[in-house]
C-alpha positions as CSV (number, residue, x, y, z in Angstrom):
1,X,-11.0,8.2,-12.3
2,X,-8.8,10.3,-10.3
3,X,-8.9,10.4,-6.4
4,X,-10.3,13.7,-4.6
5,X,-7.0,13.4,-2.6
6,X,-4.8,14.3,-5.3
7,X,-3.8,17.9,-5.8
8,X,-5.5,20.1,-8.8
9,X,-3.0,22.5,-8.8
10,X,-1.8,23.4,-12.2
11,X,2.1,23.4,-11.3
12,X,2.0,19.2,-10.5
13,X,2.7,16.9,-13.4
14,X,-0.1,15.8,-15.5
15,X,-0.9,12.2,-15.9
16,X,-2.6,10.5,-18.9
17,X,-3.2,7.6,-17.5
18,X,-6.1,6.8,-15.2
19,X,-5.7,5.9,-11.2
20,X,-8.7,5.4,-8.7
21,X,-7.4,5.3,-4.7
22,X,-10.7,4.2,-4.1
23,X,-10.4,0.9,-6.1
24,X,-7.4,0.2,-5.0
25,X,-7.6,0.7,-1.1
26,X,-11.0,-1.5,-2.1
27,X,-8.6,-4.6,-3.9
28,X,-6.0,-4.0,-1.2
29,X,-8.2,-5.1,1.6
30,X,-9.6,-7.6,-0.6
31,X,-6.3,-9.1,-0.6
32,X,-5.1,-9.1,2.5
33,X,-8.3,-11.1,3.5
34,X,-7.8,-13.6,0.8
35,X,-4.2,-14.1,2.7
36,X,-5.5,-14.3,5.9
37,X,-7.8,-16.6,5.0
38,X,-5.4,-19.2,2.8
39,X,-3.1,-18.7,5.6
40,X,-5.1,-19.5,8.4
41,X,-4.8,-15.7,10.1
42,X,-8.2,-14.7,11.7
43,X,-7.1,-11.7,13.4
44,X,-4.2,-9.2,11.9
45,X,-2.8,-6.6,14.5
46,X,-0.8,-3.8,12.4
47,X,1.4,-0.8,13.8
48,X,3.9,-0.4,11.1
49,X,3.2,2.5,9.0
50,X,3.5,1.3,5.8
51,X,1.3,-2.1,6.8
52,X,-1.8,0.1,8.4
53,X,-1.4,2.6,5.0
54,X,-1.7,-0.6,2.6
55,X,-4.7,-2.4,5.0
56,X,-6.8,1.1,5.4
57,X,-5.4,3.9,2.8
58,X,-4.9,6.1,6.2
59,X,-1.5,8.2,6.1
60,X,0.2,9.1,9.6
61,X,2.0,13.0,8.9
62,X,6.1,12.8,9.3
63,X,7.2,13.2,12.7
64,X,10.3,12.8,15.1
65,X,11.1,9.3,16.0
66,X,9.8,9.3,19.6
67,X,6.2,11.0,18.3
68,X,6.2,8.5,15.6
69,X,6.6,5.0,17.9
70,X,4.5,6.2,20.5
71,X,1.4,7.9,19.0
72,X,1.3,5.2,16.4
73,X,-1.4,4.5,13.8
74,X,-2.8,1.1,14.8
75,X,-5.2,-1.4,13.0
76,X,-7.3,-4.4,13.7
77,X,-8.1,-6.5,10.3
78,X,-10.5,-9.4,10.8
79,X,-11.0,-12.5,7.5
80,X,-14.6,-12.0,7.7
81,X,-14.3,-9.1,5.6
82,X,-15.8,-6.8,8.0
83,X,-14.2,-3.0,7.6
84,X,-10.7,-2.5,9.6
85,X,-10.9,-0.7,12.9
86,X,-8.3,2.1,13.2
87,X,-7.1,3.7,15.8
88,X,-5.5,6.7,13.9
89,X,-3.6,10.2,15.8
90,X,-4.7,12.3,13.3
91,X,-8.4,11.7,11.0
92,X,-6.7,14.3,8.5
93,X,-5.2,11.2,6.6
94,X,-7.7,8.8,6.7
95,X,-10.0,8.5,3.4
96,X,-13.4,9.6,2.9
97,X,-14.8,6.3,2.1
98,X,-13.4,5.1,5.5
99,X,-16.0,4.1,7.8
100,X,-16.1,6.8,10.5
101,X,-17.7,4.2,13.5
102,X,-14.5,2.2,12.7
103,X,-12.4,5.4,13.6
104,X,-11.0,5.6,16.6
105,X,-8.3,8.2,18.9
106,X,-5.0,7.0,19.1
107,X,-3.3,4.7,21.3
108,X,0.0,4.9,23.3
109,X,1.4,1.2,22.8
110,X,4.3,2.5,24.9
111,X,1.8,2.3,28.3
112,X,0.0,-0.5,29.8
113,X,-3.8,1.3,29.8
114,X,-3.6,1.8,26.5
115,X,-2.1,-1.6,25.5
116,X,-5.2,-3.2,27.4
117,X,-7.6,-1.1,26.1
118,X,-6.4,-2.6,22.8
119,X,-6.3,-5.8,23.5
120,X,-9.4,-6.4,24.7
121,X,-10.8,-4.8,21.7
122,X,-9.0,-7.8,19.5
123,X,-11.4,-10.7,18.2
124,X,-10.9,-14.4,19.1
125,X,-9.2,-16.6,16.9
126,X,-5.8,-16.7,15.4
127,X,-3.7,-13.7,15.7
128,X,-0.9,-12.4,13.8
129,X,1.2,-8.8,14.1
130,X,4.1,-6.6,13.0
131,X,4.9,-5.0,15.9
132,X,4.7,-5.5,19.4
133,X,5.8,-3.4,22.4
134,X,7.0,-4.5,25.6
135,X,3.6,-3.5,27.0
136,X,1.1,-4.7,24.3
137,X,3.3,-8.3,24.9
138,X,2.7,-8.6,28.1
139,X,-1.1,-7.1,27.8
140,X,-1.8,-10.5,25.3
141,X,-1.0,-12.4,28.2
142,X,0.0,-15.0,26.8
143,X,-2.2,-15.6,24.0
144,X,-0.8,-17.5,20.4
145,X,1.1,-14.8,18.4
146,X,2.2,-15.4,15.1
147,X,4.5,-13.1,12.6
148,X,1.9,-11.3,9.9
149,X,4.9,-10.9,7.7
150,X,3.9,-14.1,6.1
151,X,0.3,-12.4,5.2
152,X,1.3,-9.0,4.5
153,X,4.1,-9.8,2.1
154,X,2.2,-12.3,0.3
155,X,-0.6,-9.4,-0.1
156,X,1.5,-6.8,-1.2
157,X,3.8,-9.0,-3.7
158,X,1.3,-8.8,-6.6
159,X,0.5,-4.6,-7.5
160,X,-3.1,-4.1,-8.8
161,X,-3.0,-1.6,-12.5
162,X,-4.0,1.1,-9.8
163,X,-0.7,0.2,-7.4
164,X,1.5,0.4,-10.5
165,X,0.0,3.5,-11.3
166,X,1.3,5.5,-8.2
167,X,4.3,4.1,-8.8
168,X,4.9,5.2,-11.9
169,X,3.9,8.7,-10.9
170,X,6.3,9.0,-7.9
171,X,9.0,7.7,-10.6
172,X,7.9,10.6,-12.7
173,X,8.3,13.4,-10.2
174,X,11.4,12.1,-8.7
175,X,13.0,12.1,-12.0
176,X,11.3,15.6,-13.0
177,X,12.9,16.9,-9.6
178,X,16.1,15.3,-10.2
179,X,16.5,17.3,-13.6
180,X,15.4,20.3,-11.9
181,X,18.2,19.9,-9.5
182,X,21.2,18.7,-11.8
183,X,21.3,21.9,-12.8
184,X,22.1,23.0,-9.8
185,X,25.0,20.7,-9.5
186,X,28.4,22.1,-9.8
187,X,31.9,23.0,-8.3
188,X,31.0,25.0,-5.3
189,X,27.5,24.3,-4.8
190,X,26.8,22.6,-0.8
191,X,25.2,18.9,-1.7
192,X,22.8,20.0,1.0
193,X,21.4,23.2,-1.5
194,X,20.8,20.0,-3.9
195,X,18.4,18.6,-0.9
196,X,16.6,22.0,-0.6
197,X,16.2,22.5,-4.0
198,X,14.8,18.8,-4.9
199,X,12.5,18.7,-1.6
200,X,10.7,22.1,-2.4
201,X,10.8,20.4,-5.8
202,X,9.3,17.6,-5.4
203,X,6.1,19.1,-3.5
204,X,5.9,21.6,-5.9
205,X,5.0,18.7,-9.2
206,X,2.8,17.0,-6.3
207,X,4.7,13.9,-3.7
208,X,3.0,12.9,-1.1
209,X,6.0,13.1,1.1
210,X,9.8,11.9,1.1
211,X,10.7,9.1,2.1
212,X,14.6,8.9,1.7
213,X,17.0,11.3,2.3
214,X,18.6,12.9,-0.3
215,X,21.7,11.7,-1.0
216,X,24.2,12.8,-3.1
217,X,27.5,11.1,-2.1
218,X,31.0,11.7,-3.7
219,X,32.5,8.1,-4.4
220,X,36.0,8.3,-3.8
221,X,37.9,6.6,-6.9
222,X,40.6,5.6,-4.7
223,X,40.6,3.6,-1.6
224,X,42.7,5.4,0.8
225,X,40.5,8.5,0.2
226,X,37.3,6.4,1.3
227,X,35.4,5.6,4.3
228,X,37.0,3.4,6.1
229,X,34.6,-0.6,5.6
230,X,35.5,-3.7,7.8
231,X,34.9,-5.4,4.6
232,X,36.5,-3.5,2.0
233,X,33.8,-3.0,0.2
234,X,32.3,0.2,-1.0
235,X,30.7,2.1,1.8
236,X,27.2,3.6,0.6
237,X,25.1,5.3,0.8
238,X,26.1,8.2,3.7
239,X,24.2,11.1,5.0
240,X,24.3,14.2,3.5
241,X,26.2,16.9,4.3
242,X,27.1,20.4,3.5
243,X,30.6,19.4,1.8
244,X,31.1,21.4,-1.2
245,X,31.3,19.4,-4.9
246,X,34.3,19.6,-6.4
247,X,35.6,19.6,-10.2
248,X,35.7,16.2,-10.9
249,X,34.0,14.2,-8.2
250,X,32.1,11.5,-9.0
251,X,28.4,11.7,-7.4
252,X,26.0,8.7,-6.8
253,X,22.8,9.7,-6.3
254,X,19.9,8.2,-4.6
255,X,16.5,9.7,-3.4
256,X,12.9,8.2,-2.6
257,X,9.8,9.7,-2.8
258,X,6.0,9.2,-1.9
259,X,2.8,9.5,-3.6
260,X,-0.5,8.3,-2.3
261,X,1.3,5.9,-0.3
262,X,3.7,4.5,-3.2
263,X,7.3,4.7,-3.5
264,X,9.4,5.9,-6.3
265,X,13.2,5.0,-6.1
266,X,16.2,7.0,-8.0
267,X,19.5,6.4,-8.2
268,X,22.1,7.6,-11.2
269,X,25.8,9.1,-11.3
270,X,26.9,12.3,-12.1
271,X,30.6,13.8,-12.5
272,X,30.3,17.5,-11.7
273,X,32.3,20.1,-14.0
274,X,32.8,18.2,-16.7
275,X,31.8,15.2,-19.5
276,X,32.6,11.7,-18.5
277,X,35.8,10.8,-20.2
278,X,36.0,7.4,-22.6
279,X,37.0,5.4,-19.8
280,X,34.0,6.4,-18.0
281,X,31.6,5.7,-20.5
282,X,32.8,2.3,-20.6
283,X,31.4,2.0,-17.1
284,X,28.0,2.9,-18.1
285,X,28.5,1.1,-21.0
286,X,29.2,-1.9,-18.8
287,X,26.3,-1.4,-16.8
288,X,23.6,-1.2,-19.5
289,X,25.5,-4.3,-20.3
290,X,24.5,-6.0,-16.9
291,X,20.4,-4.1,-16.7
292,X,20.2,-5.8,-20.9
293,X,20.9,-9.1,-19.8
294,X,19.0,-9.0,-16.7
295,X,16.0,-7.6,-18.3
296,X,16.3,-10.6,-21.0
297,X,15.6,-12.9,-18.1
298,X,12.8,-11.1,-16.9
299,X,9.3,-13.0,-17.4
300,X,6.5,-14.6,-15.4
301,X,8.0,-17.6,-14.3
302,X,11.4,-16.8,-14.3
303,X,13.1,-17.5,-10.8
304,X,15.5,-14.5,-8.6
305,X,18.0,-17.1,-9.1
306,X,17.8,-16.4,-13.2
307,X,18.2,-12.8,-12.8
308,X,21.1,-13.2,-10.5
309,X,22.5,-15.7,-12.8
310,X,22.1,-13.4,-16.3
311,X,23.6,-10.3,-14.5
312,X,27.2,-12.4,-13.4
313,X,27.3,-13.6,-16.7
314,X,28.7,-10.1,-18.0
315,X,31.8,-10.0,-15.7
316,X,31.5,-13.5,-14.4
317,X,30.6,-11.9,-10.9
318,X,28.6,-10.5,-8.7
319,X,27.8,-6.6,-9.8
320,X,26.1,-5.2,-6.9
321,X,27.1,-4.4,-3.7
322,X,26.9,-7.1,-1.1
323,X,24.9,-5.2,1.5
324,X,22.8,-4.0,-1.3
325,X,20.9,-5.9,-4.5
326,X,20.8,-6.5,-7.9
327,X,16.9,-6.2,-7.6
328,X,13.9,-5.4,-4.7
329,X,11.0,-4.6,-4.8
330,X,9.1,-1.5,-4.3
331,X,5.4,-0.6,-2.9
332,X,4.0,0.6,0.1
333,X,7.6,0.2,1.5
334,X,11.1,1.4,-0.3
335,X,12.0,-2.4,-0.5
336,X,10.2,-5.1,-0.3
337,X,9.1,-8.2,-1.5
338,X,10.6,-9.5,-4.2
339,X,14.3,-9.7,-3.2
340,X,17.0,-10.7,-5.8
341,X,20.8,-11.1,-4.7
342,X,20.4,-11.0,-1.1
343,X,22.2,-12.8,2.0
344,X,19.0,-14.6,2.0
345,X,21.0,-17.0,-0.3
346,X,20.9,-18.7,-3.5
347,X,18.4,-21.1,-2.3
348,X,15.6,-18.5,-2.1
349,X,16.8,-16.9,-5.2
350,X,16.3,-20.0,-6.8
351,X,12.4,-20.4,-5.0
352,X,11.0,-17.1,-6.0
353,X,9.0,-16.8,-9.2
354,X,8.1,-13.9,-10.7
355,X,4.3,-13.2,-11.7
356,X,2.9,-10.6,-13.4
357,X,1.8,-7.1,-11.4
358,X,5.0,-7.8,-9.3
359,X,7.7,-4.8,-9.2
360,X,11.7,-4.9,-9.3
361,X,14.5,-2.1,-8.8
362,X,17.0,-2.8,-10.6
363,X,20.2,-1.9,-9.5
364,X,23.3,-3.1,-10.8
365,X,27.2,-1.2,-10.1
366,X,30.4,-1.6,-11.9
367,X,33.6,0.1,-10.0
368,X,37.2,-0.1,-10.8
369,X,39.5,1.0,-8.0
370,X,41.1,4.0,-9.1
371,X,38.9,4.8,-12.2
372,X,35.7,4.9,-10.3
373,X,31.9,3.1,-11.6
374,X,28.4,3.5,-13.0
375,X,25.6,3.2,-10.5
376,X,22.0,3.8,-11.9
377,X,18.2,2.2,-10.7
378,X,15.7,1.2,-13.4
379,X,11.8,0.6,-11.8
380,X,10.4,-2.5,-14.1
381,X,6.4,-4.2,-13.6
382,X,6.3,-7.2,-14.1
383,X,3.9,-8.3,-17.2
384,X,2.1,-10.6,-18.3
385,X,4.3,-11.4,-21.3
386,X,7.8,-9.5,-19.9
387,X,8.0,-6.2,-18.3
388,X,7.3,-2.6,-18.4
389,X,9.7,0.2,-17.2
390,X,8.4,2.8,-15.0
391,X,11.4,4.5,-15.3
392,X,12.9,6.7,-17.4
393,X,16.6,7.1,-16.3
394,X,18.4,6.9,-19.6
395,X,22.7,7.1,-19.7
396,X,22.3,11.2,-20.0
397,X,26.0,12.4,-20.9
398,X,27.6,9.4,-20.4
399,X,26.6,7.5,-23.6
């Protein structure tokens, strides 16, 4: 079955396979009050936007920072089961099957009425939030405050068939966008025409909304032409600007995307004017080396630390960028739960077991100073037996 808020409009991409945003805002909530319950939570207090999407399906239009923080989507989730109370700006986003007596105007958490006002509309019992502001603190008076990242995440880790589903949709546009766009991309043309042309793109085969800018950043091949890094590392990604691409320039490209609440996440390399050249290919060649062995370690049961492990053993180092990953996540939020490669450390690497229904980005770099690298993202579900890719980035001109 196929949600009533999806678009019917003939131009959006057609998917064969079934998705029902009823059901799944339905399991989500199940889950969250499983958590709270096996965690001992009797009260969750949300304000993140991506934490009150997942706990009531209700999405908060795209504003400027300061409208965003202070007219703020709030939620109250109690473990008896009972339906969420929301405080929501705008009812436009919230779903039909939402209960309206649960539905209420929006809160400023920036001022103290409104910060008492919701507070004394919280349930005794064990409390844990996301987000707290100075006023809403000093409104709890007091009361035992725990961190809900511990519910949430544990929630969110494992994607029902109907999670997956958006998922693989957002993928789907992104990448149908993206080959829209390529076309555009040429000596002359402004990287921030590419932006136009993929977000009127993007709407056009049906997002929700974007979530990352567009970024289409020339990676200097040698170092004294880069940004300047503290650590010498590679600096990316940057912001967009209107520079003009250039014959030759190698491009790393990464964009995010949003469809009923799910996140898609793209990233590949193009050289503009031309083929790559053999040396080139060799660098992509290397990094299908790395995304092979990684994916060979992939299966239920198999720990962070084995991915990390399989993808050093093609160089006999680390291929990803240190203030990057090899792997995250990807859901309700653009990373997330599960982490692979972080400065969370090998000892959490090692912890973390995978489990079917949980999703990885993949994204593994080589570089050579002076010759340039290969930097692409692969989307992968965890399943029961392996995985299934929800991408479809493929090497393009450079196998």
């Amino acid at each position: 079955m196929i949600g009533a808020e999806e678009s019917q409009r003939a131009d959006v991409l057609q998917f064969d396979r079934p998705l029902d945003l009823e059901r799944m805002r339905r399991e989500r909530h199940r889950r969250l009050i499983e958590q709270m319950r096996a965690q001992d939570v009797d009260v969750l207090l949300l304000a993140s936007p991506s934490n009150v999407v997942y706990a009531t399906g209700a999405v908060v239009p795209a504003a400027d920072a300061a409208r965003a923080a202070h007219r703020r989507a709030v939620t109250i989730v109690t473990a008896d089961g009972a339906p969420p109370a929301l405080y929501m700006p705008n009812a436009d986003g919230v779903p039909a099957e939402f209960p309206r007596e649960q539905l209420c105007g929006p809160l400023d958490l920036e001022w103290d009425d409104d910060a008492r006002e919701l507070v004394s509309a919280l349930p005794g019992g064990r409390l844990a939030v996301d987000d707290l502001t100075m006023p809403l603190w000093a409104a709890l008076n007091g009361r035992e405050v725990i961190d809900s990242g511990g519910v949430v995440a544990s929630a969110k880790v494992i994607k029902t068939a109907d999670e997956i589903e958006c998922i693989r949709r957002a993928q789907a546009i992104n990448e149908a966008a993206i080959a829209d766009v390529e076309t555009m991309a040429r000596p002359g043309i402004k990287a921030t025409d590419l932006s136009g042309r993929f977000l009127r793109k993007i709407f056009e085969l049906g997002a929700s909304s974007n979530t990352v800018d567009p970024i289409w950043q020339v990676m200097e091949r040698d170092p004294a032409d880069r940004p300047f890094s503290m650590t010498g590392d590679l600096v990316f990604p940057t912001p967009t600007t209107p520079r003009e691409l250039a014959q030759d320039d190698l491009v790393w490209v990464d964009n995010g995307i949003n469809y009923c609440g799910y996140q898609s996440d793209y990233g590949n390399a193009w050289i503009i004017g031309r083929e790559p050249n053999a040396r080139e290919r060799e660098h992509y060649t290397a990094w299908r080396a790395v995304l092979d062995r990684v994916l060979g370690a992939l299966r239920p049961g198999a720990s962070c630390a084995d991915l990390t492990t399989a993808a050093g053993e093609v160089f006999g180092r680390r291929p990803w960028l240190p203030h990057l990953y090899i792997g995250h996540g990807t859901g309700t939020d653009s990373a997330e739960l599960p982490y692979v490669g972080t400065d969370l450390g090998a000892e959490f690497d090692a912890s973390f077991l995978l489990a079917p229904g949980m999703v990885l980005v993949l994204e593994p770099i080589t570089w050579e100073d002076g010759g340039g690298g290969y930097r692409a993202e692969e989307i992968v579900a965890v399943t029961a037996d392996g995985y299934e890719l929800l991408s479809h980035v493929g090497p393009g001109a450079w196998n």
